[in-house]
Phi, psi and omega in degrees: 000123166251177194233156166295145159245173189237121197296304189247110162271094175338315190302301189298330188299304192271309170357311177264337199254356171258276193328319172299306207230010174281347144315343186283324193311106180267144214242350163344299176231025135001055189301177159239355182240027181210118186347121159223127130012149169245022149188138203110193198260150167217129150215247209325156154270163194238165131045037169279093213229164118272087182269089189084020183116324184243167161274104167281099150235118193256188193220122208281180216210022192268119184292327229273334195217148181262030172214184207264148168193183189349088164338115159256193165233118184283166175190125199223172179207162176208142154256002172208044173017042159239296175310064208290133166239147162290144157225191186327147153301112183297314183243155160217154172272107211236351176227170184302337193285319208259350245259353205210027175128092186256109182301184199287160175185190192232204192216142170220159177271109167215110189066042174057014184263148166272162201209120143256155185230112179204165172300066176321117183249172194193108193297028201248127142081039204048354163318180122225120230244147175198126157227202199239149166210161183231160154232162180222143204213152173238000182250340176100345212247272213272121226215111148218137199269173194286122188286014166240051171262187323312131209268309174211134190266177174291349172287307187307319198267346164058213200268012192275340171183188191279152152281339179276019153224071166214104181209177132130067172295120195267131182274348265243189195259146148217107172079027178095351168233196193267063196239185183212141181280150175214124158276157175226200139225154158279145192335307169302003193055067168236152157303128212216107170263144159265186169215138178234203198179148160172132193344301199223042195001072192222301198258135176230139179272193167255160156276255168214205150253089212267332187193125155248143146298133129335149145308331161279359183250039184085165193261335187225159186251152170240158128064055203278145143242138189248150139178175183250149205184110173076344190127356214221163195241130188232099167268091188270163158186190175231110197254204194253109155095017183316156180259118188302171196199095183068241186246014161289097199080048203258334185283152175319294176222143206257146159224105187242176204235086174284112164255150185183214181218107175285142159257106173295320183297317170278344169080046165220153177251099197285103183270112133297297187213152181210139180211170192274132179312321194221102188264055187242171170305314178248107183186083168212181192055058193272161190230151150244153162218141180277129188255215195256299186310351194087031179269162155260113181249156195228123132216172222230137158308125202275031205214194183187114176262187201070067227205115156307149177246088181323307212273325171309319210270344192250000162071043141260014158072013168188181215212136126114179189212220156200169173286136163299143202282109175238151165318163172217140190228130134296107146210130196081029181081018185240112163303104169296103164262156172196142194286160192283142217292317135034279218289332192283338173298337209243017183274154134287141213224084207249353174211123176231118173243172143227145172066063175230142184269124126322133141210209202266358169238018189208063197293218220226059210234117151240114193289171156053009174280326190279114148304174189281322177260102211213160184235136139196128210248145187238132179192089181226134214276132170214066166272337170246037135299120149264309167254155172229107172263102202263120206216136163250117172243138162297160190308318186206026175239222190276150167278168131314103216217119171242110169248148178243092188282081194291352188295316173272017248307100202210124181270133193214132182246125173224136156257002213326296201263011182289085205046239186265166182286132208244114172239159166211175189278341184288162156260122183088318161318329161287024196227348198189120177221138152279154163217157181284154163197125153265140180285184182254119180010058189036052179227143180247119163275113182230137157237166169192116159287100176235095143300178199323275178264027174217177181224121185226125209230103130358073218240113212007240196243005189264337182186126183246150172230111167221139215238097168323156178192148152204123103338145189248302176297164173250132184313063196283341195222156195238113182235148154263133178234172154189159186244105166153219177227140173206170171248142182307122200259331203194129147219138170264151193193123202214165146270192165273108188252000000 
């Protein structure tokens, strides 16, 4: 195998410029039980692998600024995906192929070598050139890229999509090769995944078109993941400006879940059903990886873009985060999440009720419960609900609010009035999102995962929401209110260590 050398090394350059200046860095909405940049732009996960023993996750990247700029790659590893350690910057654009950006791509294991696949972007002339290239590392740490990158070019993608949109390659093995997911668009601004192939992932063919969009399912697709799971072929991806449907696809761009069946011989995906992954505000570019039990795990960038960002805008020297690390399930044609069991070692059960009645003249207030890192599980009857509210609130300023309209049965997240102002190009979405949720034998399961500055909300097996928020107050008290009567059946309310 040969390799490129590198005239200026870019890699060490942010290195030392992160080692300078991640003390600088105000530590205010922080998270702490979740992947974050230790200075600087975050945005897609990368490389999300199990490698050796650990978990790899790497990150799209600019140390230099707390808003997106040249892309690098970031890089963290955990063995029980709640501890995150940073390490060196895995990529940087350092080549001509690369030179404007090494866009998002994943990592596969071969021949006890790490293998990455990612997007060389290229900047002329307002244009923009995007092929696929790999590095390889044996140490897990340390990367260099193939002096026959880029491996597939605009000769490889023919008329099959734009060259100036074609990226974010997902890799994995099948049947004995080699294949990669690629996004694209069609001429019409449809969304497009390709399928390429190959022996060794150095010379790669073209495949097929494995999947087109609607014209309602966005003008461009990001960040496709392929795998098999419960028995079903799962195509997730994100796509850009998809068109709403109700209270569904409310956000600029989206992430959804195609369950189906691949025909591998023809390279095409046979769709049943496709529904949106997350219906919270901030959730997009989930990347998975199968680890050594065979799980499928999955997490997403905790951000959205075209969004004012409060820690850029307030000179805190970094920007985005990622999602706790979740599990993934088929059932009913559906994609299941549940957060990884991992996480449940580190919870605390520090306030427990049970049996406890709610009504509309006796609501719920528990003070001094809530933390910056807080757990809390809900298992409450609303069969004599008309409304439900869940409020995390500060002493004297607006809560946080999670309401339930059982009449609709519509589940709701609002930050509206909650510390500093959150704008986005959408209306009203950046303030508030519904998801459908039917009770369980007329019982609601809620957990929430709360960090410094995110939420991430849990509603039985039926729907997750997660939602950035700062707060100027800090959130201390936990209330139920409802209009009927109903009972708390378990609530549990704990941290994170």
């Amino acid at each position: 195998m040969t390799v490129s050398t590198t005239p200026v090394n870019l890699v060490e350059k942010a290195n030392r410029y992160i080692e300078e200046h991640k003390e600088k860095v105000i530590q205010q909405y922080r998270n702490q039980y979740h992947v974050m940049a230790p200075v600087g732009w975050i945005n897609d996960p990368n490389g999300f692998v199990y490698y050796k023993g650990e978990y790899h996750l790497f990150y799209q990247f600019y140390p230099y600024d707390s808003a997106w700029g040249p892309m690098h790659w970031g890089h963290v590893k955990s063995t029980d995906l709640v501890h995150w350690e940073d390490l060196p910057v895995a990529l940087a654009p350092d080549q001509p192929y690369d030179r404007s950006g090494c866009f998002s791509g994943s990592a596969i294991v071969k021949d006890d070598a790490l293998y990455l696949m990612y997007t060389g972007h290229v900047e002329e002339e307002g244009k923009t050139y995007q092929t696929q290239c790999i590095a390889v590392s044996t140490d897990g740490v340390h990367f260099e890229k193939l002096a026959q990158n880029p491996v597939i070019t605009e000769k490889e993608l023919g008329d099959n999509g734009s060259k100036h949109d074609f990226r974010d390659p997902k890799v994995m093995s099948h049947g004995g090769r080699y294949y990669s997911v690629i996004a694209t668009k069609s001429t019409e601004d449809r969304g497009r995944i390709l399928l390429f192939e190959s022996e060794n992932l150095v010379t790669w063919t073209f495949k097929s078109i494995l999947l087109e969009g609607t014209k309602e399912q966005g003008i461009m697709w990001e960040c496709p993941d392929l795998f098999h799971l419960d028995g079903h072929d799962v195509l997730i991806m994100s796509p850009i400006q998809s068109q709403t449907q109700d209270i569904a696809y409310t956000n600029i761009s989206s992430t959804v879940a195609f369950i189906g069946k691949v025909d591998w011989d023809k390279g095409v995906f046979k769709v049943t059903s496709y529904q949106e992954i997350d219906s919270g505000m901030d959730f997009y570019a989930p990347q998975t990886c199968e680890d050594a039990a065979g799980r499928r795990l999955m997490i997403a960038w905790m951000q959205m873009w075209d969004r004012t960002l409060p820690t850029h805008d307030l000179g805190h020297h970094w920007a985005g985060s990622m999602t706790l690390p979740r599990e993934l399930h088929v059932s009913d044609n559906r994609l299941i999440q549940e957060p990884v069991h991992e996480v449940y070692e580190h919870v605390t059960s520090d306030h427990y009720l049970e049996k406890v009645t709610v009504t509309a003249d006796e609501s719920l207030h528990l003070e001094d419960v809530i933390k910056d890192q807080s757990y809390v599980k809900l298992v409450i009857t609303v069969k004599d609900v008309k409304n439900l509210s869940i409020a995390l609130a500060p002493k004297t300023s607006q809560p946080l609010l999670l309401t339930y309209d059982h009449s609709l049965q519509r589940f709701q997240f609002t930050r509206e009035q909650v510390g500093h102002l959150l704008e986005g190009n959408e209306p009203g979405c950046y303030v508030s999102r519904q998801v459908a949720v039917a009770p369980t034998d007329d019982q609601l399961t809620i957990e929430l995962f709360k960090d410094t500055s995110s939420i991430e909300t849990f509603i039985g097996h039926q729907a997750v929401m997660t939602n950035t928020f700062y707060a100027i107050d800090q959130l201390t008290d936990f209330i139920i209110s409802v209009e009927g009567t109903t009972v708390i059946e378990t609530l549990q309310i704990g941290g994170i260590r």
